[in-house]
C-alpha positions in Angstrom: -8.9 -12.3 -32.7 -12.5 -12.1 -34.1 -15.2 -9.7 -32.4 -18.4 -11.7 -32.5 -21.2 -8.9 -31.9 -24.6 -9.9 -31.0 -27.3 -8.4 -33.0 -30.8 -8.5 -31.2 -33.8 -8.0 -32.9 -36.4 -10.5 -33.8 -37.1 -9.9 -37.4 -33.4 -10.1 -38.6 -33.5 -6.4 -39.7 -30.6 -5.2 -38.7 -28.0 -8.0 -39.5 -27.7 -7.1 -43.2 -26.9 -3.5 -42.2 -24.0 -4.7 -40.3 -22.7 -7.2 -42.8 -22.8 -4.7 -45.1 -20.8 -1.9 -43.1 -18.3 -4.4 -41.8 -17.9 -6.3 -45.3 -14.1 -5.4 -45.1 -13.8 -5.2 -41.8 -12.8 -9.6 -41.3 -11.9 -9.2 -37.8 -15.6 -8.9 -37.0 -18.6 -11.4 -37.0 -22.4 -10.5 -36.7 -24.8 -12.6 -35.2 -27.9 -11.9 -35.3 -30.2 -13.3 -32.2 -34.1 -13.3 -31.6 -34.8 -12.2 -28.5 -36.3 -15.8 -27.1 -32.8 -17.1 -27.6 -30.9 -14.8 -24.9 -30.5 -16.9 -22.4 -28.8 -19.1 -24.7 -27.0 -17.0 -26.6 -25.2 -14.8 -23.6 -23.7 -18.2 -22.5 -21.0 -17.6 -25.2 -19.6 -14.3 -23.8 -19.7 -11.7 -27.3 -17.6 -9.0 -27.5 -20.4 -6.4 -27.9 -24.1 -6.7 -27.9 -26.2 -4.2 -29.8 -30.2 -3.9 -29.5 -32.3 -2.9 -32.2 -35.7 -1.9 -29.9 -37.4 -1.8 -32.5 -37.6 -5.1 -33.9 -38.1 -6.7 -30.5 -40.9 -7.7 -29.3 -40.7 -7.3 -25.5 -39.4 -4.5 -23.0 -35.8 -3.0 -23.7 -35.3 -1.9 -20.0 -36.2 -5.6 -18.6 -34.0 -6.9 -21.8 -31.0 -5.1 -20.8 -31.6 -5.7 -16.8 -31.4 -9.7 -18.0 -28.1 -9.2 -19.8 -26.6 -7.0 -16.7 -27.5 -9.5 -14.3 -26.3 -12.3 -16.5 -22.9 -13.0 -14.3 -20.5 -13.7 -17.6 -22.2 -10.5 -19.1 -21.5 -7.6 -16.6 -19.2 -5.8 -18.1 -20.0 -6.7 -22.2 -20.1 -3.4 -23.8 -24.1 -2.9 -25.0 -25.4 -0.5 -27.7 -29.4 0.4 -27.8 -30.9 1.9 -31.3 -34.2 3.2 -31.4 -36.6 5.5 -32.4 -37.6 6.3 -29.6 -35.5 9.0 -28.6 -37.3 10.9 -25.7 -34.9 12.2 -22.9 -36.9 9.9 -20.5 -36.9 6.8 -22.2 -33.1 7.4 -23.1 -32.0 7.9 -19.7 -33.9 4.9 -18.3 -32.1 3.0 -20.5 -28.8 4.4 -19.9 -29.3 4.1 -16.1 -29.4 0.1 -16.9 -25.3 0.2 -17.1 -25.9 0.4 -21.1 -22.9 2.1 -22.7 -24.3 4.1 -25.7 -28.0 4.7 -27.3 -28.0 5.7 -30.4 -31.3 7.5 -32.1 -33.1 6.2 -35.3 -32.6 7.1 -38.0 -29.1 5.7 -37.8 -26.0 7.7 -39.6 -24.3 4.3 -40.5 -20.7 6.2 -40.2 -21.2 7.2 -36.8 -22.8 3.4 -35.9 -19.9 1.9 -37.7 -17.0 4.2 -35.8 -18.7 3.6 -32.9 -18.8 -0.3 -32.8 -15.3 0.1 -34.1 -14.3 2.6 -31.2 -15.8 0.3 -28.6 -13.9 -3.2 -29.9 -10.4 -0.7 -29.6 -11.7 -0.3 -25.7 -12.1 -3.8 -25.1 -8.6 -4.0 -26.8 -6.9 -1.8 -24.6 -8.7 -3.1 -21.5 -7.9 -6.6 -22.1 -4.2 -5.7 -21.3 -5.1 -4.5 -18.0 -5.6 -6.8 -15.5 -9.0 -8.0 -14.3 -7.4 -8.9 -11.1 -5.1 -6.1 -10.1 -6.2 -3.3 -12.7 -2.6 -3.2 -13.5 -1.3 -2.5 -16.7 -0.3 -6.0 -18.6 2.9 -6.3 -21.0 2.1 -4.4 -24.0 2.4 -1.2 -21.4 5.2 -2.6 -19.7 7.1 -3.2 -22.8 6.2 0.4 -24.3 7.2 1.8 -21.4 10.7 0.4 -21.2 11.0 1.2 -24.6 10.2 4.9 -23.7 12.5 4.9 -21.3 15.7 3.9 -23.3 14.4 6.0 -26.0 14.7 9.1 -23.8 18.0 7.9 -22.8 16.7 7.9 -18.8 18.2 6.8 -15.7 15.9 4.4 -14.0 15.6 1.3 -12.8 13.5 -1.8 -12.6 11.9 -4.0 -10.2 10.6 -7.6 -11.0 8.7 -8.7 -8.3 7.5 -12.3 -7.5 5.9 -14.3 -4.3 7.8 -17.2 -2.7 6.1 -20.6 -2.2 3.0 -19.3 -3.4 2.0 -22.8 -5.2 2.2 -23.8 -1.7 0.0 -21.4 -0.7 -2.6 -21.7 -3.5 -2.4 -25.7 -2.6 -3.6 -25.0 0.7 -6.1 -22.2 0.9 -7.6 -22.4 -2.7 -7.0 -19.9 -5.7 -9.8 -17.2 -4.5 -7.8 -16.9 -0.9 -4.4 -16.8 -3.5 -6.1 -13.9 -5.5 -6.4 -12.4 -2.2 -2.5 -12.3 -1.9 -2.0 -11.3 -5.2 -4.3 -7.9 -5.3 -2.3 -7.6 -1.6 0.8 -7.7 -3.2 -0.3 -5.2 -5.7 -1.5 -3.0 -3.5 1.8 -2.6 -1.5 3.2 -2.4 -4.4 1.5 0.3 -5.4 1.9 2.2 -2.3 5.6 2.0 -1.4 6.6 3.1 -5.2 4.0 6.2 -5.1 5.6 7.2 -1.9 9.1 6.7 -3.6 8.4 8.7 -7.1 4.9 9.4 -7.5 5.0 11.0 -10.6 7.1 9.4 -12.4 7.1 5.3 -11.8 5.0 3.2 -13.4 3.8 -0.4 -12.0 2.4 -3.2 -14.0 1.1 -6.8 -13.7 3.3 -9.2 -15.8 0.7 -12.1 -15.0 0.2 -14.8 -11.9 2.2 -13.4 -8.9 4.9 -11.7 -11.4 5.2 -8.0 -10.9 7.2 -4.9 -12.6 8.1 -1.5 -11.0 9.9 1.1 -12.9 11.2 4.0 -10.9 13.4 7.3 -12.2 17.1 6.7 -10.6 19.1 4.4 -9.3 19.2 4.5 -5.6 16.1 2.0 -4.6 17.7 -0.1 -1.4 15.3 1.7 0.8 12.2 1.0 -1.8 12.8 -2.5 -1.6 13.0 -2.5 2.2 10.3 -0.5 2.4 7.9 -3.4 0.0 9.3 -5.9 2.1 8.7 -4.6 5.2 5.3 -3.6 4.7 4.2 -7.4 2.9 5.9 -9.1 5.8 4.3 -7.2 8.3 0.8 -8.3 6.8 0.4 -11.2 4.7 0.2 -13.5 7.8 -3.4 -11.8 8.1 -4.0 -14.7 5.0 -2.6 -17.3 7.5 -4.4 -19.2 10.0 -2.8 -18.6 13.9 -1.8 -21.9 13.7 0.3 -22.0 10.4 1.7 -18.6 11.3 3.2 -20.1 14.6 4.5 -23.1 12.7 5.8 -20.7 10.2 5.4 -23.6 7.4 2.8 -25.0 5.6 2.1 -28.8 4.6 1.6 -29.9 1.4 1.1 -33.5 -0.1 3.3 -34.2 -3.2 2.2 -36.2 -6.3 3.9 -39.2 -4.5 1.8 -38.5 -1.4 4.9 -37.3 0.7 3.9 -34.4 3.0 6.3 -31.8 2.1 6.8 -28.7 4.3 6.9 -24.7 2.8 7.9 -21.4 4.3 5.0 -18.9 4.3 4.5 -16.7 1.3 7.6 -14.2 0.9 8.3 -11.9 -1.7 11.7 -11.7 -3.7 12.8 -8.6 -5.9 15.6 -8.2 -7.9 16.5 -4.3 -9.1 18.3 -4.0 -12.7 19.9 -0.8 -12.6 19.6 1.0 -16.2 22.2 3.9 -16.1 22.5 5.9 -19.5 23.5 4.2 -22.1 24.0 0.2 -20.6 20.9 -1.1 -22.4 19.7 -0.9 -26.1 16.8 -2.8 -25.7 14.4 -4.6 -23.6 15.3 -8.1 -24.3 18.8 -6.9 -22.6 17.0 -5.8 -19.3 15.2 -8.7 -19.2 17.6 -10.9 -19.2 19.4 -9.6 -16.7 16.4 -9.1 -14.4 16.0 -13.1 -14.6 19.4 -13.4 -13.4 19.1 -10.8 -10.4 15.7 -11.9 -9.7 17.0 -15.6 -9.1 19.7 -14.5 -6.8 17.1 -13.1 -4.4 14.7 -15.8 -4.4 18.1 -18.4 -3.7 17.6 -16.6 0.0 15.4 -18.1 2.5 12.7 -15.3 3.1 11.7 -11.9 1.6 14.7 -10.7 -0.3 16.5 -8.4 -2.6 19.2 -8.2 -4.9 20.3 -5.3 -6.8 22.3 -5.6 -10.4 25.0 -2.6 -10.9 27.2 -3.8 -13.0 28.3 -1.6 -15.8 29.4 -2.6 -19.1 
């Protein structure tokens, strides 16, 4: 994936710099940008943004407020050089939500490990989820892999939600992201209360979930998810679907078809010493285990023990 980094300065200074430091570096691409071309140029989203003050011709502070109110540019990491490095003047800028300042003249080692220690950030934060904050599959695969490394005793959860297309078709995705940082969140809680120290809980994507827990013996962890998501997700119902205890959805045919409100379904692959030798083999076995649960009407479980 290529890093395209905005340079802003208005007299195209600071571009060859960059070229020059990143000339071996092909995974990055400097653009350089004047600074009556912002609005323009922070429609396309870049991976980082870096300010030379001194080659602009209007105020950093009000430069840097634009990008941080700019909704698509919030979080985009944002790097100020100048000379002017008075504590003041460095901690107004700062205070903007900028992540680093860095004072003229530049050491171009430290500017280039910097820019490169920022795009490993972004990296790493890109596997989490924006949604939950949950750790995405890289982490969930490592930490299998740490698991059967060690030779532990654990097992795993994979978690999913029931009719939630239903759902999504009837209350719109932002009421459905609701349901899905819900379901994280009693997640969350219920496997904390079970192992805090040593569990781990990730996001596999859309309304998939992973829990991995030290030992075997997790009946009363699953009732305990279920009872706690049963007992609240009708909060995202209306009265009236709750008492119907279905929803109605038109098909692609125009049929009106009828769904049972949002459940969740779990299904437990039990990893004693020595059954698996990789991931691919606890997978597989969690699909199977994970589609007997959802084949009952409801929140479910099923738990895998079989032993080789």
């Amino acid at each position: 994936m290529v890093n395209e980094i905005y340079i802003i300065d208005d007299d195209e200074s600071s571009i060859i710099i960059f070229r020059e430091l990143f000339k071996n570096d092909e995974e990055y691409k400097f653009i350089s940008v004047k600074t009556e071309q912002i609005d323009l140029a922070l429609k396309n989203i870049p991976s980082l943004i870096v300010i030379n003050e001194d080659a602009i011709d209007r105020d950093v502070i009000e430069l840097c407020r634009q990008i941080r109110k700019d909704e698509d540019n919030t979080i985009t990491p944002v790097i100020v050089v100048s000379s002017n490095g008075e504590r003041e003047h460095r901690m107004k800028i700062l205070s903007e939500s900028i992540e680093y300042f860095i004072k003229k003249p530049v050491d171009e080692g430290y500017l280039y490990l910097t820019v490169k220690n920022l795009s490993r950030l972004l990296t790493i934060n890109r596997r989490i989820s924006p949604l939950t904050g949950l750790p995405g599959n890289v982490q969930i695969h490592a930490e299998l892999k740490k698991r059967l490394s060690n030779k532990e005793e654990f097992s795993v959860l994979y978690l999913d939600l029931d009719n939630f297309k239903a759902y999504n078709d009837v209350y719109g995705f932002v009421n459905g992201d609701q349901i899905i940082e819900f379901t994280a969140k009693v997640i969350l809680e219920n496997v904390h209360q079970y192992s805090n120290e040593h569990s781990f809980v990730g996001h596999i994507g859309g309304d998939d979930f992973i829990a991995i827990v030290p030992g075997t013996a997790t009946e009363k962890l699953c009732q305990s998810i279920i009872a706690n998501f049963d007992h609240q997700v009708t909060s995202f119902f209306t009265s009236e679907d709750v008492e119907k205890g279905y929803l109605e959805v038109e098909n692609r045919k125009g049929i009106i078809e009828q769904f049972p409100l949002t459940s969740i379904s779990i299904g437990v692959v039990v990893a004693d010493k020595l059954r698996f030798h990789n991931i691919l083999e606890i997978g597989e076995i969690g699909a199977q285990v994970k589609h007997a649960a959802k084949s009952v009407m409801g929140s479910s479980y099923a738990i895998d023990r079989r032993r080789e």
